[in-house]
PDB file as gemmi writes it, atoms N, CA and C in Angstrom:
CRYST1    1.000    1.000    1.000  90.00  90.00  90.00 P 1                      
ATOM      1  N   UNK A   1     -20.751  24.984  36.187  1.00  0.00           N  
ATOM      2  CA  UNK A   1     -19.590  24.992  35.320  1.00  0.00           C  
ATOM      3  C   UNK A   1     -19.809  25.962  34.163  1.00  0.00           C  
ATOM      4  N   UNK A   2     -21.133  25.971  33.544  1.00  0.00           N  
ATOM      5  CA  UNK A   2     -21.585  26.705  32.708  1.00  0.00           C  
ATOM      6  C   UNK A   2     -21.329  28.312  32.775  1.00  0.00           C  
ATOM      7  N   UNK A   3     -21.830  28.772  34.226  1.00  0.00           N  
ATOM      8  CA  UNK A   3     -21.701  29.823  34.859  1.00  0.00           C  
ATOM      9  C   UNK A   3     -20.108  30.455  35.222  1.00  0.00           C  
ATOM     10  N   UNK A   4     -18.990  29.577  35.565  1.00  0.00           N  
ATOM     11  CA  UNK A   4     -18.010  29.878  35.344  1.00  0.00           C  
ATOM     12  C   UNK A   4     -17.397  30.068  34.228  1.00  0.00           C  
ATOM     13  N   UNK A   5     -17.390  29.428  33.067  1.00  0.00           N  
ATOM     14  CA  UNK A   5     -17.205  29.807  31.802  1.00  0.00           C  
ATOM     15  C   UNK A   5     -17.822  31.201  31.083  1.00  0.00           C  
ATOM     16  N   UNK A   6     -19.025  31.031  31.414  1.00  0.00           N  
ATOM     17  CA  UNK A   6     -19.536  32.768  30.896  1.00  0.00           C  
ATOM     18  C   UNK A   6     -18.790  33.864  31.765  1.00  0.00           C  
ATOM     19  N   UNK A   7     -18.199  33.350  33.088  1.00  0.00           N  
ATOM     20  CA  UNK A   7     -17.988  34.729  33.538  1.00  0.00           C  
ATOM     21  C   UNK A   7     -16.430  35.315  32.958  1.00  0.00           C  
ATOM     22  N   UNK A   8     -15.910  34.119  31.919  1.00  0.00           N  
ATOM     23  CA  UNK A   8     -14.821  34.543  31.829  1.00  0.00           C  
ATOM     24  C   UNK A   8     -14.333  35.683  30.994  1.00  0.00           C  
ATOM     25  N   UNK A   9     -13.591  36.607  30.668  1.00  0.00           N  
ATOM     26  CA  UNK A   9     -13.598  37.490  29.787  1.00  0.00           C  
ATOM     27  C   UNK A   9     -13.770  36.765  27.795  1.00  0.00           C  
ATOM     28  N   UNK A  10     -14.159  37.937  27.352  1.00  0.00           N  
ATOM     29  CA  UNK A  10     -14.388  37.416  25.892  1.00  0.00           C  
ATOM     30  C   UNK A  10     -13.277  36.669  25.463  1.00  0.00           C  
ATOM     31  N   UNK A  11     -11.633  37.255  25.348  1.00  0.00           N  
ATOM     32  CA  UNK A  11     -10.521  36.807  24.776  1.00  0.00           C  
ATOM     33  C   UNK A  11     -10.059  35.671  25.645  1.00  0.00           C  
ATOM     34  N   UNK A  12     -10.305  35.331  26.409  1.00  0.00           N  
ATOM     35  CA  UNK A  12     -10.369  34.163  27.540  1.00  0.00           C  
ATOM     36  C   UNK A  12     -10.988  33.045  27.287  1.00  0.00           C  
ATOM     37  N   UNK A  13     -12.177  33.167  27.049  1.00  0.00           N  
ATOM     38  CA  UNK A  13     -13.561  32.169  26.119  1.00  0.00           C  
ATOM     39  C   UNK A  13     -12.771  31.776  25.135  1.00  0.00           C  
ATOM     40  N   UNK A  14     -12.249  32.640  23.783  1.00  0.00           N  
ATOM     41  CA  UNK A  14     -11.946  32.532  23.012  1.00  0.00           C  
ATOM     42  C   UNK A  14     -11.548  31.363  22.877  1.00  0.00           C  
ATOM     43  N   UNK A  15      -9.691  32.023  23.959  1.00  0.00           N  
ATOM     44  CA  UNK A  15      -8.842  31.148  24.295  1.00  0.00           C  
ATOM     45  C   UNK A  15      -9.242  29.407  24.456  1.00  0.00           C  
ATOM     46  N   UNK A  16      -9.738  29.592  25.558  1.00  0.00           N  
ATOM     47  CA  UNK A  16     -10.662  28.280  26.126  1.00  0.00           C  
ATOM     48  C   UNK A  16     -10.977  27.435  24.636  1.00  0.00           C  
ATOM     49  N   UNK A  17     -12.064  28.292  23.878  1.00  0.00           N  
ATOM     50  CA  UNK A  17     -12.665  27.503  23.188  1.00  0.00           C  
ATOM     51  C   UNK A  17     -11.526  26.922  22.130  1.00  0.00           C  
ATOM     52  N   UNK A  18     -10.348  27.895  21.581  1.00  0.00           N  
ATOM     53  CA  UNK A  18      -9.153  27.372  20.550  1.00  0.00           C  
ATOM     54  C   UNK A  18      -8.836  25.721  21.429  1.00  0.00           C  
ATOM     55  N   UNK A  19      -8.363  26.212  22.561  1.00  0.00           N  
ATOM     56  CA  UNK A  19      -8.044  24.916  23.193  1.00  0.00           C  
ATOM     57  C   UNK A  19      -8.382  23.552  23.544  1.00  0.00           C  
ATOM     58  N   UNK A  20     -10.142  23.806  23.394  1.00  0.00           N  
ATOM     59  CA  UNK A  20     -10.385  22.225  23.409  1.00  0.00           C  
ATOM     60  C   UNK A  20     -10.596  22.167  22.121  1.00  0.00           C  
ATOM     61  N   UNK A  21     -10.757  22.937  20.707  1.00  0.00           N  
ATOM     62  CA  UNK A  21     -11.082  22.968  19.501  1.00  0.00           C  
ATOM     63  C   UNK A  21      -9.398  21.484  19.067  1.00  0.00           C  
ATOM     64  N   UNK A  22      -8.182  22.490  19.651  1.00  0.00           N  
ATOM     65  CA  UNK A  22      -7.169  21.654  19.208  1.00  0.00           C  
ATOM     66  C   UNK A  22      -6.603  20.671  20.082  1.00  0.00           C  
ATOM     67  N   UNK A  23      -7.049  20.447  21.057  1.00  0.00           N  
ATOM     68  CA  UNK A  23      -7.100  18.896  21.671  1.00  0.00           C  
ATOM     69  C   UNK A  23      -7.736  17.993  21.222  1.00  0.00           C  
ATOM     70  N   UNK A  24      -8.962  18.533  20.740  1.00  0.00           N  
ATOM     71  CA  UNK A  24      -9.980  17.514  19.780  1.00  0.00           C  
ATOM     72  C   UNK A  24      -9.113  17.174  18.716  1.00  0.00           C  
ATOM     73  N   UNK A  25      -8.314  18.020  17.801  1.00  0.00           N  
ATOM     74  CA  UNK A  25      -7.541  18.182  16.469  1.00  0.00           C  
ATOM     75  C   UNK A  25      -6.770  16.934  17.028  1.00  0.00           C  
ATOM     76  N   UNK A  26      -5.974  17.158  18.219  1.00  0.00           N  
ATOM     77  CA  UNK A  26      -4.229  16.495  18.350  1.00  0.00           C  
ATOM     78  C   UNK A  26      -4.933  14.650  18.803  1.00  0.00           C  
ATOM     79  N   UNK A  27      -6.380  14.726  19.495  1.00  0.00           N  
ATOM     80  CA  UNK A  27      -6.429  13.637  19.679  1.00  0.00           C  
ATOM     81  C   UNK A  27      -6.666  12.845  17.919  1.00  0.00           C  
ATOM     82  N   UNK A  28      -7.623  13.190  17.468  1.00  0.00           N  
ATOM     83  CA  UNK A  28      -8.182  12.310  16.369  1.00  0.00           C  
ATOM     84  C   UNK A  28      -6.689  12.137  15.810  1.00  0.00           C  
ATOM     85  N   UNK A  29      -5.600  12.868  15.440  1.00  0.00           N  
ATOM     86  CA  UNK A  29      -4.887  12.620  14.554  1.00  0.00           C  
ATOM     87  C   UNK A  29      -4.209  11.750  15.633  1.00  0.00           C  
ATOM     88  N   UNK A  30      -3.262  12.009  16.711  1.00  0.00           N  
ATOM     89  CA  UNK A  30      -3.197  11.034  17.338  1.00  0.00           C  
ATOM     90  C   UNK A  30      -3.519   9.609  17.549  1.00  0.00           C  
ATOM     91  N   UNK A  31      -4.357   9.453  17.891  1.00  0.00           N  
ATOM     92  CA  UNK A  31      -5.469   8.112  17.920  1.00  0.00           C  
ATOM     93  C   UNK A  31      -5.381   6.772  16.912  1.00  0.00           C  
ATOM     94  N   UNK A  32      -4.837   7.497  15.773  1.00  0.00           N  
ATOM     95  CA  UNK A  32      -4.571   7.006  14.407  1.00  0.00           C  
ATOM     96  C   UNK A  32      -3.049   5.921  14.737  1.00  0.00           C  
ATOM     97  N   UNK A  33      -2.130   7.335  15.294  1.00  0.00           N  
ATOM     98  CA  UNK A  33      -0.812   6.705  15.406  1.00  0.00           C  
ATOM     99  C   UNK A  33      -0.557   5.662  16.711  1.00  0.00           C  
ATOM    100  N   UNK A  34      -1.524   5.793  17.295  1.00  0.00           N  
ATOM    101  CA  UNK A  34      -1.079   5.207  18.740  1.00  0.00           C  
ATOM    102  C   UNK A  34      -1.856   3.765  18.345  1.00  0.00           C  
ATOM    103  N   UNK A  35      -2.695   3.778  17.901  1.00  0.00           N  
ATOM    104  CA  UNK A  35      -3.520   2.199  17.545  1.00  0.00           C  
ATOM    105  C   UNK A  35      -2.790   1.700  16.722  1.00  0.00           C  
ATOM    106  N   UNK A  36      -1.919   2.080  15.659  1.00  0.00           N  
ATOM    107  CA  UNK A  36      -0.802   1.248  15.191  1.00  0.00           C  
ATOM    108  C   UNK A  36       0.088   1.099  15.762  1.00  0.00           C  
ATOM    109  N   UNK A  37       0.904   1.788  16.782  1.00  0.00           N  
ATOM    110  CA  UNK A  37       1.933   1.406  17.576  1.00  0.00           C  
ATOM    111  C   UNK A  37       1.613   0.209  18.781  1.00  0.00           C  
ATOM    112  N   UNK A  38       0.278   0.607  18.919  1.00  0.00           N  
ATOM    113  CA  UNK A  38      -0.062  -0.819  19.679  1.00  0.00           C  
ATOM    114  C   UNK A  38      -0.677  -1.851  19.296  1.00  0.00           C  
ATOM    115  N   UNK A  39      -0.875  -2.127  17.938  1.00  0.00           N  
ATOM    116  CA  UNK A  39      -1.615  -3.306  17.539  1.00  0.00           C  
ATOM    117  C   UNK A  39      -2.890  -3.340  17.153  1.00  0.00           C  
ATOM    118  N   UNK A  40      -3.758  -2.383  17.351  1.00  0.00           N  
ATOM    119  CA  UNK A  40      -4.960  -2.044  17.410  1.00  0.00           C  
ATOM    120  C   UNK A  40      -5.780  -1.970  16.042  1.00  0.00           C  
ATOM    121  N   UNK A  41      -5.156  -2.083  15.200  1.00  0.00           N  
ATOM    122  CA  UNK A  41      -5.106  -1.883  13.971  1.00  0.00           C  
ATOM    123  C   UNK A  41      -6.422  -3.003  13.200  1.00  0.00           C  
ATOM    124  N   UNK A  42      -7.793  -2.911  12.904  1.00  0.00           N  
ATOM    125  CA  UNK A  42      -8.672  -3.739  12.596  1.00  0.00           C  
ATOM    126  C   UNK A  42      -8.174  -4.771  11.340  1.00  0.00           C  
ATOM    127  N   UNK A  43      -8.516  -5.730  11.921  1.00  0.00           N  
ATOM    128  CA  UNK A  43      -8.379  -6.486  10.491  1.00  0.00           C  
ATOM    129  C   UNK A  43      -9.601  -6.965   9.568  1.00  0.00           C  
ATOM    130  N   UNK A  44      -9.122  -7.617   8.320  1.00  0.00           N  
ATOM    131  CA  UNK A  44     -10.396  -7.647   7.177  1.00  0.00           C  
ATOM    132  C   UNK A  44     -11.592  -8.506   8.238  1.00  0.00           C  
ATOM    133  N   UNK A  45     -10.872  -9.151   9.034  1.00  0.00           N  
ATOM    134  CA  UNK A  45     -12.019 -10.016   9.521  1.00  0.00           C  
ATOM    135  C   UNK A  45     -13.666  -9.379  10.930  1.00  0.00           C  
ATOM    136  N   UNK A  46     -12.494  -8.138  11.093  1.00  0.00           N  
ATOM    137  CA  UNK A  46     -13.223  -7.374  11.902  1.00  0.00           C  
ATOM    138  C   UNK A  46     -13.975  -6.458  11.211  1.00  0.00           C  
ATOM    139  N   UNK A  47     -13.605  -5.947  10.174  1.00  0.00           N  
ATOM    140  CA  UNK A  47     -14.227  -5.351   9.043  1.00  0.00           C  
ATOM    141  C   UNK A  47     -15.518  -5.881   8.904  1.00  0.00           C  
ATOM    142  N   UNK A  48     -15.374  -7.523   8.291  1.00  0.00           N  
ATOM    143  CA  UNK A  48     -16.462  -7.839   8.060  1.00  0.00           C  
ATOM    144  C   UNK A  48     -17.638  -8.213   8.924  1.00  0.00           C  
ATOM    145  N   UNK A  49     -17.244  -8.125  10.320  1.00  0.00           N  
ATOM    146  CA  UNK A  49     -17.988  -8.505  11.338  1.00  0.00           C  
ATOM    147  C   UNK A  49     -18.927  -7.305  11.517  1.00  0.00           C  
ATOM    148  N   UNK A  50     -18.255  -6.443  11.403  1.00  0.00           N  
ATOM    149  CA  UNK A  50     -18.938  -4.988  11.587  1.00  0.00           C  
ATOM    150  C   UNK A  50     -19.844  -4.628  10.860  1.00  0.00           C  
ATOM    151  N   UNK A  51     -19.260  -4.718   9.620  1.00  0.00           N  
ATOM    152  CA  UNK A  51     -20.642  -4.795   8.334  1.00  0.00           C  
ATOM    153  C   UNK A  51     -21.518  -5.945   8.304  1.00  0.00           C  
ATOM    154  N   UNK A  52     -21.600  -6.977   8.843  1.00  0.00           N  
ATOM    155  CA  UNK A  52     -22.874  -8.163   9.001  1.00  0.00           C  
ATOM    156  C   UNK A  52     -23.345  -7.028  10.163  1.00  0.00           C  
ATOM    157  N   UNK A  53     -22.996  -6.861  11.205  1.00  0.00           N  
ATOM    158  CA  UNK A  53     -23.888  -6.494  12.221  1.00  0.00           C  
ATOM    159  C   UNK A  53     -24.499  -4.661  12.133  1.00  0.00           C  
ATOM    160  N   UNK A  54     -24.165  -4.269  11.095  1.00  0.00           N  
ATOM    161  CA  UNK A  54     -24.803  -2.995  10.527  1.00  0.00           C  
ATOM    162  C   UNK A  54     -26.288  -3.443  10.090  1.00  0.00           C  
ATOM    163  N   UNK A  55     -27.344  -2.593  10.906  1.00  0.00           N  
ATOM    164  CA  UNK A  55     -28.881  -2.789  10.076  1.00  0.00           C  
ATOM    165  C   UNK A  55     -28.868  -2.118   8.597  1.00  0.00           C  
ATOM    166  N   UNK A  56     -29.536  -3.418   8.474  1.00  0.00           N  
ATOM    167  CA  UNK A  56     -29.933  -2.944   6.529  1.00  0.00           C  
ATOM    168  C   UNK A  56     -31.011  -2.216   6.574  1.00  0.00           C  
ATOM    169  N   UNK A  57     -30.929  -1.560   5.571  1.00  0.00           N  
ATOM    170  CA  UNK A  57     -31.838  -0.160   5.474  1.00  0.00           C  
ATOM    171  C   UNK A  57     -32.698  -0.622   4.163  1.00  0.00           C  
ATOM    172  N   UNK A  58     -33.644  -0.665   4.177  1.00  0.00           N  
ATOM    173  CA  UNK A  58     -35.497  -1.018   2.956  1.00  0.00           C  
ATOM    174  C   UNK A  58     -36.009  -0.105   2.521  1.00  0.00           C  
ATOM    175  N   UNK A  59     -36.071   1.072   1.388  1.00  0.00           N  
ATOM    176  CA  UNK A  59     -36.588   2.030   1.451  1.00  0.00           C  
ATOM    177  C   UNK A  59     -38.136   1.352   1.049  1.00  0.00           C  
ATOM    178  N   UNK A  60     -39.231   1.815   0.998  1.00  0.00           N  
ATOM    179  CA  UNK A  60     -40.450   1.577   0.881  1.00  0.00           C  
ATOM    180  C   UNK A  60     -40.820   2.619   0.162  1.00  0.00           C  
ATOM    181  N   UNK A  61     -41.567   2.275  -0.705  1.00  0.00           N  
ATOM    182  CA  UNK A  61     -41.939   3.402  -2.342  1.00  0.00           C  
ATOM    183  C   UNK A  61     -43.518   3.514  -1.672  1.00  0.00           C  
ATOM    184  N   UNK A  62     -43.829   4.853  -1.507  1.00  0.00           N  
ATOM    185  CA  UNK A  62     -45.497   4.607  -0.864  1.00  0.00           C  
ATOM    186  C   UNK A  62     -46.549   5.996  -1.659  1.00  0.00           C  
ATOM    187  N   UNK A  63     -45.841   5.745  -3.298  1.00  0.00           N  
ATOM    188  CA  UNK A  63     -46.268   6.284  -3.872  1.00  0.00           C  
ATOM    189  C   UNK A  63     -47.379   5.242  -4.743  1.00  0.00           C  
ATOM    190  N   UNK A  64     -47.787   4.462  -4.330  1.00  0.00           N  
ATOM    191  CA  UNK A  64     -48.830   3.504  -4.611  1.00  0.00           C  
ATOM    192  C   UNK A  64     -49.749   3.922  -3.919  1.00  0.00           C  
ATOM    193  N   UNK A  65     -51.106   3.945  -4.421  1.00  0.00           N  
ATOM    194  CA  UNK A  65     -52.380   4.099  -4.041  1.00  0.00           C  
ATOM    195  C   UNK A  65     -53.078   2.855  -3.761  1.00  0.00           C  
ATOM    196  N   UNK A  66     -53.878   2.344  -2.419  1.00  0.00           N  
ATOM    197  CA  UNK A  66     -54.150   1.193  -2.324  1.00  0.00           C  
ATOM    198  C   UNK A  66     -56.181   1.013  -3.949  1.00  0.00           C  
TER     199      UNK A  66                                                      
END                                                                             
């Protein structure tokens, strides 16, 4: 697949590459509107579920000399 893509001309690549650049664009913004039209929409309670199950992070100071 790799190999077909290089063989394509430069302004072709280009092309190519604008195009999944703004499918990526149309989905994220998309994605937004369609999870509210269907309900999808998180609530506070899922919120908080998400943040209990996030690992907590400890920094450790190991500028102590034993």
């Amino acid at each position: 697949m790799f190999k077909a893509y290089t063989n394509l001309a430069p302004k072709t690549r280009l092309g190519v590459g604008v195009a999944i650049i703004a499918w990526g664009c149309a989905g994220l913004y998309l994605s937004d509107k369609a999870e509210e039209k269907f309900g999808y929409t998180p609530t506070e309670e899922d919120r908080s579920a998400l943040r209990e199950m996030a690992p907590k992070i400890t920094s450790v100071d190991k500028s102590q000399e034993r």
